[in-house]
C-alpha positions as CSV (number, residue, x, y, z in Angstrom):
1,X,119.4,96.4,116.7
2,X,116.4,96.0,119.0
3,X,118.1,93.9,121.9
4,X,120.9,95.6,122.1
5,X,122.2,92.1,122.7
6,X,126.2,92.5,120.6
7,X,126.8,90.1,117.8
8,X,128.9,89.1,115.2
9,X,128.9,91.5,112.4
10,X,127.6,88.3,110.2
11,X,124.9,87.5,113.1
12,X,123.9,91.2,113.3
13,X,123.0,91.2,109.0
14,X,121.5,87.4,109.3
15,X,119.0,89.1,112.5
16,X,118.6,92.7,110.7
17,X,117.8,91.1,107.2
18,X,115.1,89.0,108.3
19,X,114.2,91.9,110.3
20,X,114.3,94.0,107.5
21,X,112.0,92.0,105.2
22,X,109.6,90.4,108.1
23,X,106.4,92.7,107.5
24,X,107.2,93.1,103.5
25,X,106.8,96.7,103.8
26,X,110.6,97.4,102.4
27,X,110.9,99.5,99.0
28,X,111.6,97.1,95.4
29,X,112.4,97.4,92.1
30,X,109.3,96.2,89.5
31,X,112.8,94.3,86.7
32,X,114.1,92.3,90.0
33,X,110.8,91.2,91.3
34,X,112.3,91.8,94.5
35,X,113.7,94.5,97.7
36,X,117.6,95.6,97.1
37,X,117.0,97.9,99.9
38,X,116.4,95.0,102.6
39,X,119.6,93.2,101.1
40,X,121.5,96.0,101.1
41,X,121.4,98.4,105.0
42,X,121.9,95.5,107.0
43,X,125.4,94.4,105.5
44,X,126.4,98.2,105.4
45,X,125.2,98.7,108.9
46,X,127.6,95.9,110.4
47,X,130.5,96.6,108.2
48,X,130.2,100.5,109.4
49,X,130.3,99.7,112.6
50,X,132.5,96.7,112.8
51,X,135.4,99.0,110.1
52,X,134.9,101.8,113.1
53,X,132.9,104.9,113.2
54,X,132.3,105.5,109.8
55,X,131.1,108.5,108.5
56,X,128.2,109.9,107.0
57,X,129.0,110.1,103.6
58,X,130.8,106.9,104.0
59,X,128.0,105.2,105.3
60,X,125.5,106.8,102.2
61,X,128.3,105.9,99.8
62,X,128.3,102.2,100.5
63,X,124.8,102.1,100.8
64,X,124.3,103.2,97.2
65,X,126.7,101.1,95.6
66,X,125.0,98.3,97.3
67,X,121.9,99.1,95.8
68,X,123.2,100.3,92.3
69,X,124.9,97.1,91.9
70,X,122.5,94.8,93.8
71,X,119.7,96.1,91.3
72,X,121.9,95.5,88.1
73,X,122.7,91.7,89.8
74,X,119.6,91.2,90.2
75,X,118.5,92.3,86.5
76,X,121.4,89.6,85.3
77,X,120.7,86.8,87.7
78,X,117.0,86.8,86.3
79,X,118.0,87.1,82.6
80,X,120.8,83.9,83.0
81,X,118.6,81.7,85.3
82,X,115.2,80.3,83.8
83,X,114.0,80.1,87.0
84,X,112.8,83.5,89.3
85,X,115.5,83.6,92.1
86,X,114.7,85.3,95.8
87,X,116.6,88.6,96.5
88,X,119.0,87.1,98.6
89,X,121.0,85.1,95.6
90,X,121.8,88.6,93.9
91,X,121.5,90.8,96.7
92,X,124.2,89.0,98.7
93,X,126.7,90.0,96.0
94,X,125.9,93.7,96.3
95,X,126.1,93.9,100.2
96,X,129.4,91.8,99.8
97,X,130.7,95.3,97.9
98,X,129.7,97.7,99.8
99,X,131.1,96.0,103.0
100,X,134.0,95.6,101.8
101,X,134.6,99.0,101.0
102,X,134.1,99.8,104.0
103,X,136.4,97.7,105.7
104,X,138.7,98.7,103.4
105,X,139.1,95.9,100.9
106,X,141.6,96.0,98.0
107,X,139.7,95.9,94.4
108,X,141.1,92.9,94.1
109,X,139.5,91.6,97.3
110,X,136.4,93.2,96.3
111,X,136.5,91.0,93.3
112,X,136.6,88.0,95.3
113,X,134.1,89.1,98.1
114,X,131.8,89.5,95.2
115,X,132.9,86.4,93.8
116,X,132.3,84.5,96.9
117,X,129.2,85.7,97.6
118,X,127.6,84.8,94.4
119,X,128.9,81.4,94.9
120,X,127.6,80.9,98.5
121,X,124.4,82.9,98.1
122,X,121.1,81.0,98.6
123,X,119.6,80.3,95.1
124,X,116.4,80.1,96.2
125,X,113.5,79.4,94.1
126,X,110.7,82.0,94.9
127,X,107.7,81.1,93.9
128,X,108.0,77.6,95.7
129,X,107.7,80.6,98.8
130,X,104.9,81.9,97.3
131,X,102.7,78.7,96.8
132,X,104.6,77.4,100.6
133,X,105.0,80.6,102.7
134,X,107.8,80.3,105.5
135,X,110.2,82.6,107.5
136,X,112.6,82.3,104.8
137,X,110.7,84.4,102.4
138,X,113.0,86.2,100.1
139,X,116.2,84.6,101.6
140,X,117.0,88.0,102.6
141,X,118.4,87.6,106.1
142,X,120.8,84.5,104.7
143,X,122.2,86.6,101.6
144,X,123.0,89.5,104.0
145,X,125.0,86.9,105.8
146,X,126.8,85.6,102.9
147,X,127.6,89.1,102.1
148,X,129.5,90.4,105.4
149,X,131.2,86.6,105.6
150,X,132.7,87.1,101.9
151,X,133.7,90.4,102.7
152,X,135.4,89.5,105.8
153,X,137.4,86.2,104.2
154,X,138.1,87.9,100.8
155,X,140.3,90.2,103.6
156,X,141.5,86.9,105.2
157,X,143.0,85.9,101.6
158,X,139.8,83.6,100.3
159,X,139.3,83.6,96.6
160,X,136.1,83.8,94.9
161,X,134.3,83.6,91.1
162,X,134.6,85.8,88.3
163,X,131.6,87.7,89.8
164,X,128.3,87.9,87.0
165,X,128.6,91.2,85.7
166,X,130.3,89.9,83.2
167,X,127.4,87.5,82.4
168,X,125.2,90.5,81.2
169,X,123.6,89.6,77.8
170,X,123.7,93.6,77.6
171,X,127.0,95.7,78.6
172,X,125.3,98.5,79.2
173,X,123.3,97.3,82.3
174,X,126.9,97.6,83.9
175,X,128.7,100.2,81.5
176,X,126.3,102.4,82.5
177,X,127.2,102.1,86.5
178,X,128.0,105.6,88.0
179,X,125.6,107.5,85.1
180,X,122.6,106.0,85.4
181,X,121.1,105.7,89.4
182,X,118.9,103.3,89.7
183,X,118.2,103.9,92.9
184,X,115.9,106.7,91.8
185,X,113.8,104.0,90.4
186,X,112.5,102.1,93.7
187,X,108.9,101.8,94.7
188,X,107.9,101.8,97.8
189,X,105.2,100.0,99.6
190,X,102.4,101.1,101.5
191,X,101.0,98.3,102.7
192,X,102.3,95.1,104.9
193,X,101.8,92.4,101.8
194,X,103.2,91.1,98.4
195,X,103.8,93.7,96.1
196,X,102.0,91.8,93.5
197,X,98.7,92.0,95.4
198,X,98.9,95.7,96.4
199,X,97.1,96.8,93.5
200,X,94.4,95.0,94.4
201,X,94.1,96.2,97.4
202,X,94.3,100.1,96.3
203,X,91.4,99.1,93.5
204,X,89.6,97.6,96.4
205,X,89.9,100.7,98.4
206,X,89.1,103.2,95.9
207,X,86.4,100.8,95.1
208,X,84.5,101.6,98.7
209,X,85.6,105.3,99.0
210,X,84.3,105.8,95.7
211,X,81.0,104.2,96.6
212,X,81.0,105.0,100.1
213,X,81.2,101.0,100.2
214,X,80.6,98.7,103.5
215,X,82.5,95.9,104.4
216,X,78.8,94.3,105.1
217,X,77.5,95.2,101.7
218,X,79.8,93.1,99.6
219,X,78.7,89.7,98.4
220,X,81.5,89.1,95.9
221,X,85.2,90.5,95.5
222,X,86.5,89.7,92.0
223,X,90.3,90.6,91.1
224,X,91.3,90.5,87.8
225,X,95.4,90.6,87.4
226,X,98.6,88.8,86.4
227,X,99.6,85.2,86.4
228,X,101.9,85.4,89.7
229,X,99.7,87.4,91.9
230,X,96.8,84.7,91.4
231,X,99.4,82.5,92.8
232,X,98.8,84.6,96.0
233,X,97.2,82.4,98.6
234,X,93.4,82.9,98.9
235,X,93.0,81.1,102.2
236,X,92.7,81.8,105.4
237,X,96.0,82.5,107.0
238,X,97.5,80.6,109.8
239,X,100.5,82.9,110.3
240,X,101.9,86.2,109.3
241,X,104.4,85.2,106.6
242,X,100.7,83.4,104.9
243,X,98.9,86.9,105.3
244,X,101.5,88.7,103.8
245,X,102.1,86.2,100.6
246,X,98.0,86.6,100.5
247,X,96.2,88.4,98.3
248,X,92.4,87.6,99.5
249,X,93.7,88.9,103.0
250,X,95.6,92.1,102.8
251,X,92.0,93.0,100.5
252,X,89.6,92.1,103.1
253,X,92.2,93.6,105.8
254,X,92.2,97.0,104.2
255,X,88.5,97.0,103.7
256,X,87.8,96.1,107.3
257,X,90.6,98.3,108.8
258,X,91.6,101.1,105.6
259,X,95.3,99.8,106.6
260,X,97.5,97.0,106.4
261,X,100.2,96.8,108.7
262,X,101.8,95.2,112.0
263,X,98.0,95.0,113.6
264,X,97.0,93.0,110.8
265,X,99.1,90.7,109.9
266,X,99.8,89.8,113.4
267,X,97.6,88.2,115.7
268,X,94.8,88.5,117.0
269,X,93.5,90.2,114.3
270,X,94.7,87.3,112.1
271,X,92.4,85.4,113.0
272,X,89.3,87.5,113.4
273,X,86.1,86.0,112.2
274,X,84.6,89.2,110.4
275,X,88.1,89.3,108.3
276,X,88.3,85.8,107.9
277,X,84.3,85.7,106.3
278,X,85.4,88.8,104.0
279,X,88.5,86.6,102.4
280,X,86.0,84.1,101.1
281,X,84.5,86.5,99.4
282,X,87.5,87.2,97.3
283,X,88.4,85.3,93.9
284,X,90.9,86.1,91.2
285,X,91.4,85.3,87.4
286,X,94.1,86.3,85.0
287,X,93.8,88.7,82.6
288,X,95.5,88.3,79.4
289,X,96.4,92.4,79.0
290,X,97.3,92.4,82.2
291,X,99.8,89.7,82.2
292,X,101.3,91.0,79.4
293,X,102.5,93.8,80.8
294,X,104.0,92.2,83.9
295,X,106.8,92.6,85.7
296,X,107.3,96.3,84.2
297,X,103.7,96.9,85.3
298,X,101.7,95.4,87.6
299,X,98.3,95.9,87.1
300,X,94.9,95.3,89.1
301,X,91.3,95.7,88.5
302,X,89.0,94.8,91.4
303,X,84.9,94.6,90.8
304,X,82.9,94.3,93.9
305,X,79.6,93.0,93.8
306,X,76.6,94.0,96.1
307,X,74.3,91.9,98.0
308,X,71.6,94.2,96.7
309,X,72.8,93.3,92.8
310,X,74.8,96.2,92.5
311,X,78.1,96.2,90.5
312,X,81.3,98.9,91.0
313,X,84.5,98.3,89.4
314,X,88.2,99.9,90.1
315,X,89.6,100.0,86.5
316,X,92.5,99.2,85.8
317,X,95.1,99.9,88.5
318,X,98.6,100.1,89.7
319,X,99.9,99.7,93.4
320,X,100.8,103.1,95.4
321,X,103.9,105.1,95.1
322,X,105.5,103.5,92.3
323,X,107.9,105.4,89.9
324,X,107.4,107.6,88.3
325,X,104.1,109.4,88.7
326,X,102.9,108.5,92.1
327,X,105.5,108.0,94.6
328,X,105.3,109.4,98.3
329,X,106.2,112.9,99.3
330,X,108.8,113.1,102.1
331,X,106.4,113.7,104.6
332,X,104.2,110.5,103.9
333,X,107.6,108.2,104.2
334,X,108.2,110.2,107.4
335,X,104.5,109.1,108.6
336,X,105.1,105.7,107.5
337,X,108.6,105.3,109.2
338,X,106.8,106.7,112.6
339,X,104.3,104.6,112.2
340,X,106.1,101.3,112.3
341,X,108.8,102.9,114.9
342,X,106.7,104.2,117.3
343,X,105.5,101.2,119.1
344,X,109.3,100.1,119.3
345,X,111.1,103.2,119.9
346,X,109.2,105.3,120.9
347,X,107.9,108.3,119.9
348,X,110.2,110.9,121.1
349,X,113.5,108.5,120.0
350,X,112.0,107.6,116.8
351,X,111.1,111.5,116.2
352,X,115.1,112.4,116.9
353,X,116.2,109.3,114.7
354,X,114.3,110.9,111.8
355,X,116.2,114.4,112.4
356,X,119.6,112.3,112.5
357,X,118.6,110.1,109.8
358,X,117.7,113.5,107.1
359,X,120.9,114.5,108.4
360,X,123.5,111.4,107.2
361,X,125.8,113.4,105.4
362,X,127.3,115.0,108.3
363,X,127.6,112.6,110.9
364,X,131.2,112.3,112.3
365,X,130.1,108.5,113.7
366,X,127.4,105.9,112.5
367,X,127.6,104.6,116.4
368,X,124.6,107.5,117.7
369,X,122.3,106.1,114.7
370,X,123.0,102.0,116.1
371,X,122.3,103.4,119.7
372,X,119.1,105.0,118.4
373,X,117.7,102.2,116.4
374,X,117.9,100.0,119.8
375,X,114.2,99.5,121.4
376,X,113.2,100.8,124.7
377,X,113.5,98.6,127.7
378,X,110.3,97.1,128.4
């Protein structure tokens, strides 16, 4: 997608899911702890193009059933497995559906792509990449693989497991496929970091707009949350994946900049002094109410102390854009698409692959949209 270099469809979803997930900026779903969106475009974009110009409302088609049925995986895998599992070991098996619809799989094919897919998926254990933070991250790019692979030997005749929607302690997280859209329940992130520490950084920035706060000013950064986001690395980062499973560094990062994105968690800025001396600052504790509420909620409340002695707290908050109440107007995804296209596309070409994008229910071909997601020449 940014080469141009051609691949195999199962290279092109390995490259676009890592892609997908590499500055943790994709949209997620609080009960999966984790991004069907990431799992699910990149197997849907190599299927469409390697079943043949597919249409539109082909294309939109698969790409919801991937995410309607990689959600309700994901909501099973956590309630059968003790352990909390990356998004690639459900995710695989969603992306594994909607390619093979569109290449055209029987259902009984579709039953063993699924099948397949659960069985090769990577069962990765997450937090073991939280606490060790590495390029795997959510095993994203590897279940996208798995996906288009199952879908392409459940055609060749391969035979896979009884897929785990019928593992659901409760039939009516799949009964109620097709009535109730999940997909209407994503949140989406603002910022280039672990969900779990976005509400801290929002508290934090409320915190000095409130005040009319300086980075300079602050002796002490306190964040009281949940048991997983104190997990989040405090430390100063030696790489992006460590800034981005941080929750000391996108704080100071959006106190220093007001933004956390591609110019922070990349270097040079990395590794900048001022930031680095602001993440020391920054310490976390658990609080009880807090963690009781997690993962439905995920709350924050930041308290930044003065070196003059003074004391201003956040109260209790939430991270941006989440469902229901706050989530981002059209225009504000539009800003934030342009904003991490630009400097690849373009802005004239990523301007026109917004139009074509708002307008996915009448393309004739998915092959204009693959030749406009491809980077200018450098």
């Amino acid at each position: 997608m940014v080469t141009g270099q051609r691949v195999s469809a199962a290279g092109a979803a390995l490259a676009n899911g890592f892609f997908g997930n590499a500055l943790d900026i994709d949209d997620g779903y609080r009960n999966v702890k984790g991004h069907p969106g990431a799992c699910a475009l990149p197997p849907v974009l190599a299927a469409a193009e390697l079943a043949g110009s597919s249409s539109g409302p082909e294309f939109l088609t698969a790409l919801v059933i991937a995410y309607e049925l990689g959600i309700r995986a994901g909501v099973i895998r956590h309630a059968t497995y003790a352990a909390y599992h990356s998004s690639g070991s459900w995710g695989a098996i969603a992306g594994a559906a909607a390619a093979g619809r569109l290449i055209g799989l029987t259902g009984e094919q579709l039953f063993h792509a699924m099948g397949a897919a659960e069985y090769h998926a990577p069962i990765a254990p997450m937090m073991k990449g939280i606490d060790t933070p590495a390029m795997g991250k959510d095993s994203i790019g590897w279940g996208c693989m798995v996906a288009v692979l199952s879908a392409l030997m459940a055609r060749g005749g391969f035979t896979g497991i009884r897929p785990l929607f019928d593992d659901a302690p409760d039939r009516a997280w799949v009964e109620n496929l097709g009535q109730q859209w999940e997909i209407l329940n994503l949140y989406f992130k603002p910022y280039a970091a672990c969900r779990w520490g976005q509400p801290a950084v929002a508290g934090a920035l409320k915190v000095a707009r409130e005040s009319n706060l300086k980075p300079e000013q602050i002796r002490r950064i306190r964040v009281r949350t949940f048991e997983a986001a104190t997990r989040l690395s405090h430390g100063h980062p030696c790489n992006t994946e460590e800034a981005q499973y941080s929750l000391a560094f996108p704080v100071a990062a959006a106190l220093l900049d007001g933004e956390v994105g591609p110019g922070q968690v990349l270097p040079p800025r990395l590794h900048d002094p001022v930031l680095l001396d602001l993440i020391d600052r920054v310490s976390t504790e658990v609080d009880p109410a807090f963690e009781a509420e997690f993962p439905a909620k995920a709350p924050s409340e930041v308290i930044i102390e003065t070196k003059m002695g003074a004391v201003f707290r956040s109260g209790r908050i939430e991270a941006l854009w989440e469902p229901p109440d706050s989530l981002p107007s059209d225009s504000v995804l539009e800003a934030k698409f342009l904003w991490l296209t630009n400097p690849i596309l373009g802005k004239v070409r990523a301007n026109a692959l917004i139009k074509k994008i708002w307008s996915a229910q009448r393309w004739a071909s998915i092959d204009p949209i693959i030749d406009g997601c491809r980077a200018v020449a450098a």
